[in-house]
N, C-alpha and C positions, 0 to 999 in steps of 0.2 A: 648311651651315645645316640641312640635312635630317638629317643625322646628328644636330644639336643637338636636334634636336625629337624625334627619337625617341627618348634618352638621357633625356632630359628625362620624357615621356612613359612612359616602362620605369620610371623612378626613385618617380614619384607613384603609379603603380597598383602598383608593388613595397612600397610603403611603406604605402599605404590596407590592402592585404591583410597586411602585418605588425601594423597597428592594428587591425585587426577579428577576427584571429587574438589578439593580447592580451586583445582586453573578452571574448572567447571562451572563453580560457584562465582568465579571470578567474571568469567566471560559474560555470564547471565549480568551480573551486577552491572554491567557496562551497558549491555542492551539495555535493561528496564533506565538506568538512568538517559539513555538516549530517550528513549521512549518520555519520559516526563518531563524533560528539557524541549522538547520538540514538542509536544501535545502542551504543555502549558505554555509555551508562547504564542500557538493558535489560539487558544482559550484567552489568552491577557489580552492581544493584540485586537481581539475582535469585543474586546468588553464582555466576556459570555458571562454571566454569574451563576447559571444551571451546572450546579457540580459531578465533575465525571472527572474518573480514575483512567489510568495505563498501566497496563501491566504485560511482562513478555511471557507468556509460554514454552515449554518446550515439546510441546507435541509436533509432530511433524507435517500440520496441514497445510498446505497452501492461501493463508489467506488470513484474514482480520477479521473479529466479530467486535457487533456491542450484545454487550449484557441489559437488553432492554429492560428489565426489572430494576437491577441499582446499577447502570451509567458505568458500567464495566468495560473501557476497550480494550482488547485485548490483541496483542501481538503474535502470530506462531513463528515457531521455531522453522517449521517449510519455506516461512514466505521469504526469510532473510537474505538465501544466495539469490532473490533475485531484484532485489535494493540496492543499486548502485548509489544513491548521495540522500543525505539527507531530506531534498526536495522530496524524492518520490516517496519516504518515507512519513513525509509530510503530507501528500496527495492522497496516502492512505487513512492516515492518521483523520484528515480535513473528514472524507467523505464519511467516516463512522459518527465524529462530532456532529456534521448537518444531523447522519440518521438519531443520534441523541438527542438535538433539540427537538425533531419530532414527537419522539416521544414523553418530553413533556409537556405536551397538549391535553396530555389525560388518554385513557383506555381505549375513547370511540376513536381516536385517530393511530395508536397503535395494531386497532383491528384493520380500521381504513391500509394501514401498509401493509398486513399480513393478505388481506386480498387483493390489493393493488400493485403489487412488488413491483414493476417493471415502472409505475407511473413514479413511487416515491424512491425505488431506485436514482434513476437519471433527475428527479430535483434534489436527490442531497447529492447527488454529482453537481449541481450545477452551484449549488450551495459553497460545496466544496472549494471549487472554482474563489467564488468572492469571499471566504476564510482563507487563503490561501495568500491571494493576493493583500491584501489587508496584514499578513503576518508577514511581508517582504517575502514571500519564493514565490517562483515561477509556476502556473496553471498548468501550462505543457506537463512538465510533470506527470500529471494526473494522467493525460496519456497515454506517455510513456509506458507508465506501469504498469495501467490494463492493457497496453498488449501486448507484455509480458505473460499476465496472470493470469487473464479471462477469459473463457472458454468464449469457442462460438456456435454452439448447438443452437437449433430453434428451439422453441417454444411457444406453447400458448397461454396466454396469461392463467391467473386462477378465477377467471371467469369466463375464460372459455372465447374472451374476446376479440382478440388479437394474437394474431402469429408474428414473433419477433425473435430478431438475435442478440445475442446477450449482450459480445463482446462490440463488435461495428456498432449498432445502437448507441451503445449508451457513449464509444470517443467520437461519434458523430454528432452524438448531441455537446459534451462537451466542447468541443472544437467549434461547434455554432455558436455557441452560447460564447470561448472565448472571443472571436471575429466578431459577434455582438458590439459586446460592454467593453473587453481589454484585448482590441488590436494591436496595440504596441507588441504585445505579445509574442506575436505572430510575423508581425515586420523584423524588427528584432531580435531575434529568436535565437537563445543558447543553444538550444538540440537543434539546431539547421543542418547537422553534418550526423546526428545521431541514428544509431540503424534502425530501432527501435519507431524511432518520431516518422522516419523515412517510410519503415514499411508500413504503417498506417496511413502516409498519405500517397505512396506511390500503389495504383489501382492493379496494373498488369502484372505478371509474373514478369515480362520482358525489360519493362523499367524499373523490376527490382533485382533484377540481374545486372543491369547494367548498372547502378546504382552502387549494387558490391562489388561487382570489380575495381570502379573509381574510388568506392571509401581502400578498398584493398591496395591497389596501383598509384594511392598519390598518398598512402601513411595518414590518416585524417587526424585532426589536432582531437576526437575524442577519446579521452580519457578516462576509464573507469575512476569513481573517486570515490569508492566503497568505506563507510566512516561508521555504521553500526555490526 
């Protein structure tokens, strides 16, 4: 009888962790297919024919890599709760593809970015920017996201050249770069009421106080529209 009970017992917790491993497997399969629905329409949309993969992760870092070697981008499992729509997961997606095309220039220009990080950082931001627009989403996006994600420590480059900040940097250059080329952007603008878009462009703490209370006090029409 003791033997029944632990057969029994092995049977229902072998079986709950075979079902929790399927809704598991399930959820992943959804991500990665986002992932290659969204990454190959940047990729069609801009004619790119340098071939790169997507794939989702579940580690739990905060962020996107490419696999400079074989054209690897990869998704983490960290970055997900903080992707609200497709865009922004697109503005991540975009800025890895620019860093991809760099690197097929050949060797001397993947050294060129491992010493110049901060220079070929902010042009596959800006890259990103015009893939972006080209595959129908919104630039702002880009944004958005890093200043969600992106620290803002200083730093000196790796030549000891320049003292910069990561996060202000590089949506200040984006944000020039869209006022540039794609105003409309800007004039028109779906994140005009978003808090995120807000807190990058409101400078004081006072008018970002003031800023929450009114998104808080009048119910604002934005809408989380969380889709991966």
């Amino acid at each position: 009888m003791k033997k029944f009970f632990i057969f029994t017992f092995l049977l229902i917790f072998t079986a709950n962790i075979c079902y929790a491993d399927d809704l598991r497997l399930d959820k992943e399969t959804q991500y990665q297919k986002s992932l290659m629905k969204i990454g190959y329409r940047i990729l069609n949309a801009n004619n790119i024919e340098n071939r790169m993969t997507f794939y989702y992760s579940n580690k739990k870092d905060v962020k996107t890599e490419l696999n400079r070697s074989y054209k690897n981008i990869a998704v983490y499992k960290g970055v997900l709760p903080f992707i609200d729509s497709d865009e922004e997961l697109a503005a991540l997606l975009s800025h890895e593809i620019a860093q991809g095309l760099e690197t097929y220039a050949g060797f001397w220009r993947r050294t060129a970015m491992t010493l110049r990080k901060s220079k070929y950082e902010q042009k596959a931001d800006r890259t990103a920017v015009d893939l972006m627009v080209k595959a129908g989403y919104n630039p702002v996006a880009l944004i958005v996201i890093l200043n969600k994600i992106t620290a803002e420590p200083c730093f000196w480059d790796d030549l000891g050249l320049r003292r910069y900040t990561v996060g202000s940097d590089r949506m200040l250059n984006i944000y020039s770069y869209i006022y540039e080329k794609y105003p409309v952007y800007l004039v028109d603008n779906d994140y005009k009421r978003n808090l995120y878009y807000q807190n990058f462009l409101l400078v004081t703490k006072k008018q970002r106080q003031q800023f929450r209370e009114e998104y808080k006090n009048k119910n604002s029409q934005y809408v989380t529209n969380k889709r991966i």
